[in-house]
C-alpha positions in Angstrom: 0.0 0.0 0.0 1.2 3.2 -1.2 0.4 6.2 1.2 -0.1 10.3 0.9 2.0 11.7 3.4 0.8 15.5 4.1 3.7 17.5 2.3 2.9 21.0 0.9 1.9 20.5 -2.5 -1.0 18.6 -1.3 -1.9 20.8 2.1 -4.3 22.3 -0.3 -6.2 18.8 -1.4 -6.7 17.7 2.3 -7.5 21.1 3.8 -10.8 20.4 1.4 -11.2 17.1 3.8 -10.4 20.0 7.0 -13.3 22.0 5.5 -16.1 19.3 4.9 -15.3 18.2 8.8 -14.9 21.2 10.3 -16.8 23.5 8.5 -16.0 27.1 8.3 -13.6 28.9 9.8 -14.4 30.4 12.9 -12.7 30.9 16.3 -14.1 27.5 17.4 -11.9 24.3 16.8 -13.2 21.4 15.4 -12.8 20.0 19.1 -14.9 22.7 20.7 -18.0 21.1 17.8 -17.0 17.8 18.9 -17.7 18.6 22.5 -20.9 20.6 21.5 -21.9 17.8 20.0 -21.5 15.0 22.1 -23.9 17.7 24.4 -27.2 17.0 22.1 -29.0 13.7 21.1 -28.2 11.7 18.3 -31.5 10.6 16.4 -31.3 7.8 14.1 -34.2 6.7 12.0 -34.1 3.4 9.9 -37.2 0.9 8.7 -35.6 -1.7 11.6 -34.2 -1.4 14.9 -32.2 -4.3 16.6 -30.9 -4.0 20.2 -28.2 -6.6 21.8 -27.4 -6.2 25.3 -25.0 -8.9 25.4 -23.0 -7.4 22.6 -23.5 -4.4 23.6 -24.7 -3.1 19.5 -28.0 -1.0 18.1 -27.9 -2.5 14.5 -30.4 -0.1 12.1 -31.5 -1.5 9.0 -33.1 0.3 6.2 -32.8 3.5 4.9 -30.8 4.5 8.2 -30.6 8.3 8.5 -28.9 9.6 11.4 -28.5 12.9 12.9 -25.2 13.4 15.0 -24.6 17.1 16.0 -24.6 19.1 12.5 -23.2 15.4 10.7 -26.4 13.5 8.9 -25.1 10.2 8.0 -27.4 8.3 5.6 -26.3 4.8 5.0 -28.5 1.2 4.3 -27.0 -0.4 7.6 -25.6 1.4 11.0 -24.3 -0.5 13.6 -23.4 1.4 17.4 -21.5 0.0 19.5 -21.3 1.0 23.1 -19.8 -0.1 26.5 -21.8 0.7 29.6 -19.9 2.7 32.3 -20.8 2.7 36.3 -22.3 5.4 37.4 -22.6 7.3 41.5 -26.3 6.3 41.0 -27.5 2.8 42.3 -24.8 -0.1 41.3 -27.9 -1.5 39.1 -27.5 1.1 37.2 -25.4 2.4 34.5 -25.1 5.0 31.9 -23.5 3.8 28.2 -20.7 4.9 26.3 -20.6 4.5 22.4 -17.0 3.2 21.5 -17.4 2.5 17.6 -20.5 3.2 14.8 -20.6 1.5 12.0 -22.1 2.5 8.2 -22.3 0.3 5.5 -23.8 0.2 2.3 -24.4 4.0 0.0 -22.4 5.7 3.1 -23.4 9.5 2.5 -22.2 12.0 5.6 -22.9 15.6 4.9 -22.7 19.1 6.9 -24.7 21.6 7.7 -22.0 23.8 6.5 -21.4 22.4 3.4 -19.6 19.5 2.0 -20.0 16.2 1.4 -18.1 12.6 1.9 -19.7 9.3 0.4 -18.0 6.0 1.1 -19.4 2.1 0.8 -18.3 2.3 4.5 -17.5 4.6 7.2 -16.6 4.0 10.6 -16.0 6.2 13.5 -13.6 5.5 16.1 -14.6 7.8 19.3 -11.7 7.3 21.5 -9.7 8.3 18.6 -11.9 11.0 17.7 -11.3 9.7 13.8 -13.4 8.4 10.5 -12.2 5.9 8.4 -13.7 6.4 4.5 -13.3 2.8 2.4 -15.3 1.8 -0.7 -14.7 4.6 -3.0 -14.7 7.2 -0.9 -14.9 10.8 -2.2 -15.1 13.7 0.0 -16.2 17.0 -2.3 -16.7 20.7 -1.1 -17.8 23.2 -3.7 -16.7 21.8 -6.8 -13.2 20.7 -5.0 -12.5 17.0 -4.0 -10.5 14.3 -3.1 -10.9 10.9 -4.0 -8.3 7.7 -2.8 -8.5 4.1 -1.5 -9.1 5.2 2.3 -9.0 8.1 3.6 -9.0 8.6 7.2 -10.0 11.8 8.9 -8.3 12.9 12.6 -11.4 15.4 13.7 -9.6 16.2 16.6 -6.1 17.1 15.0 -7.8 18.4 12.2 -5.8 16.5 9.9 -6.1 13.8 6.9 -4.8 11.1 5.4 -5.6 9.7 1.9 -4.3 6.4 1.0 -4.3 4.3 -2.3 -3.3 0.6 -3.2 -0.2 -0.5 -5.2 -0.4 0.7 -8.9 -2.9 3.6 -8.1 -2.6 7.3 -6.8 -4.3 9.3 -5.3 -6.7 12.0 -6.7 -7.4 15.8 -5.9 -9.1 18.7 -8.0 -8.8 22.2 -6.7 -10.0 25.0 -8.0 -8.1 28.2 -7.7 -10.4 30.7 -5.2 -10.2 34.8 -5.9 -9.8 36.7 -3.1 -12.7 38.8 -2.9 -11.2 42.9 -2.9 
């Protein structure tokens, strides 16, 4: 596997990824939206709904369509995996942690903001704060975009990686902007 280190010809290409993920720029970091989002409730909507305890994994089937602070992640199939964590309530009790989700199949994960990032799968890692884009992914923004093998997107750092396989390369088109006078 061949892989796109972040050198300065191609800062350009992946701030594109910086600016799907963290929308525009503001004095907010991209962490500050992560924490304001983890605040407010994710909703998910899908045609099934399957819950295992023992797993711990919510499996959605169907036309999944799932709101997570200003992401909407459409996808046929969303699994969200969670651990449950003690809590100072009663020792019956506990509240749950989600450690991993899951989309498969038409991946689609757009911003309020703007841009766009479709994938066969996606898969966010929430310790590591990080998506993983495989199945052709493409991640556009205007008419700007990137396109590899994988491309993996740090939302804390605020960096990206686009990878490709032996005996391919990577793929950016950028448009010059004009700076408005």
């Amino acid at each position: 596997m061949r892989s796109l280190r972040l050198q300065p010809c191609f800062l350009s290409a992946l701030l594109i990824l910086g600016l799907v993920f963290a929308g525009p720029i503001r004095s907010e970091t991209v962490e500050d939206n992560i924490k304001k989002s983890a605040q407010r409730p994710m909703v998910i909507k899908s045609k099934t709904l399957e819950m295992d305890d023992v797993s711990k994994v919510v499996t959605f089937t169907g036309d999944v369509n799932a709101k997570i602070g200003d992401f909407i992640i459409d996808s046929q199939k969303m699994r969200v995996y969670y651990e449950s964590l003690p809590t100072s309530k009663k020792a019956s009790e506990a509240d749950s942690s989600i450690s991993k989700i899951i989309a498969t199949g038409r991946v689609r994960i757009s911003r309020a903001q703007g841009g766009l990032a479709t994938a066969e799968k996606a898969v966010y890692f929430e310790d590591d704060e990080k998506i993983v884009l495989t199945g052709n992914p493409v991640v556009k923004q205007g008419n700007d975009f990137v396109e590899g093998d994988r491309i993996t997107i740090f939302l804390k750092e605020n960096r990206s990686v686009v990878e490709s396989f032996v005996g391919k390369k990577v793929k950016a088109i950028i448009f010059p902007k004009r700076e408005k006078r």
